[in-house]
N, C-alpha and C positions, 0 to 999 in steps of 0.2 A: 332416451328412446327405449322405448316397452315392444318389446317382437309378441307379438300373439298370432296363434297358427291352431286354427279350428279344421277338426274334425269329424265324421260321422255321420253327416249330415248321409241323406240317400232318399231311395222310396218306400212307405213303409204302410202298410195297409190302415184305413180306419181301426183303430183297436188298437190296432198295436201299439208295440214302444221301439223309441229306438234313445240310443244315448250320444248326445252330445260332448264331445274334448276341446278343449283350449289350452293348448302348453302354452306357457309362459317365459319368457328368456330371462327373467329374475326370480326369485324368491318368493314366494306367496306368501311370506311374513314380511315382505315389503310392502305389501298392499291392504290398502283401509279400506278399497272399496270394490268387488269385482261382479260382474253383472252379467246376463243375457237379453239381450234385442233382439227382435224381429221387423222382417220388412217387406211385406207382402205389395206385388205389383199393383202401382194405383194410389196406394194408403202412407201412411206416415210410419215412419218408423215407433215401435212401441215398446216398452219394456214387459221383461217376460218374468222376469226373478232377479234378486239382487241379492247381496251380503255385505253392508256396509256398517264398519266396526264389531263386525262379528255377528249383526242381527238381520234372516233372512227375511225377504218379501215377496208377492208375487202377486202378478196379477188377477185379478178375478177369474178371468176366463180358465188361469192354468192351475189355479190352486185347488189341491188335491189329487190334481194329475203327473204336475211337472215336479222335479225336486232339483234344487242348487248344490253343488258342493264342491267341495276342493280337498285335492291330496299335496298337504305341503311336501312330501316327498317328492314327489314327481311334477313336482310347481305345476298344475296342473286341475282347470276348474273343470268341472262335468254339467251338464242337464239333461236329466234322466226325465223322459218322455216319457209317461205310459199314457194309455187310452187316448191316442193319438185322433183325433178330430178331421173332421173335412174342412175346417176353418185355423186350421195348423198348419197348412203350410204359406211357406215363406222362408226368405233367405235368416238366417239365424247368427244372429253378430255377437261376438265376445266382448267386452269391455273392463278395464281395469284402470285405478288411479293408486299411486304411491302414496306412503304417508307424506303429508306435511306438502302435498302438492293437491293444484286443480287440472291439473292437465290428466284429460283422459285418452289414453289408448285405445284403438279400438283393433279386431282384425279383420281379414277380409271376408269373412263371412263364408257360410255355410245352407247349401241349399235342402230343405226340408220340401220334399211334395207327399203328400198324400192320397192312396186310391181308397174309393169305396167300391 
């Protein structure tokens, strides 16, 4: 079992940025793959960014805006928000899988609204 516990989430004006945390209860050199979801009331959950084997990606809407990362020292992934959107918010979920497994973790999510 994989503990993730997101952070940061709040209210943050069109424009702005705000950043996203996910500590992790393992190792971040344990993990092949770790990710950011969104879930906006109504819609399907979406993905926002990932890092799996070490190569990021992102979705169309957040590329150029959003950015992935992780501090192995502080087992701990980020998503760094700028130019924060009126179609940005949404609850914001962590996700992560271990080597040599398909099971993914997820955590309980993180609310993002956005004012214009």
């Amino acid at each position: 079992q994989v503990h993730l516990v997101e952070s940061g989430g709040g209210l943050v004006q069109a424009g702005g940025s705000l950043r996203l945390s996910c500590a992790t209860a393992v190792s971040i050199r344990s993990l092949n793959a770790m990710g950011w979801y969104r879930q906006a009331p109504g819609k399907e959950r979406e993905l926002v960014a990932t890092i799996i084997s070490g190569v990021t990606d992102y979705a169309e809407s957040v590329k150029g805006r959003f950015t992935i990362s992780r501090d192995s020292a502080q087992n701990t992934i980020y998503l760094q928000m700028n130019n924060v959107r009126p179609e940005d918010p949404a609850v914001y979920y962590c996700t992560v899988r271990q080597i040599f497994s398909t099971r993914a973790y997820w955590g309980q999510g993180t609310q993002v609204t956005v004012s214009s």
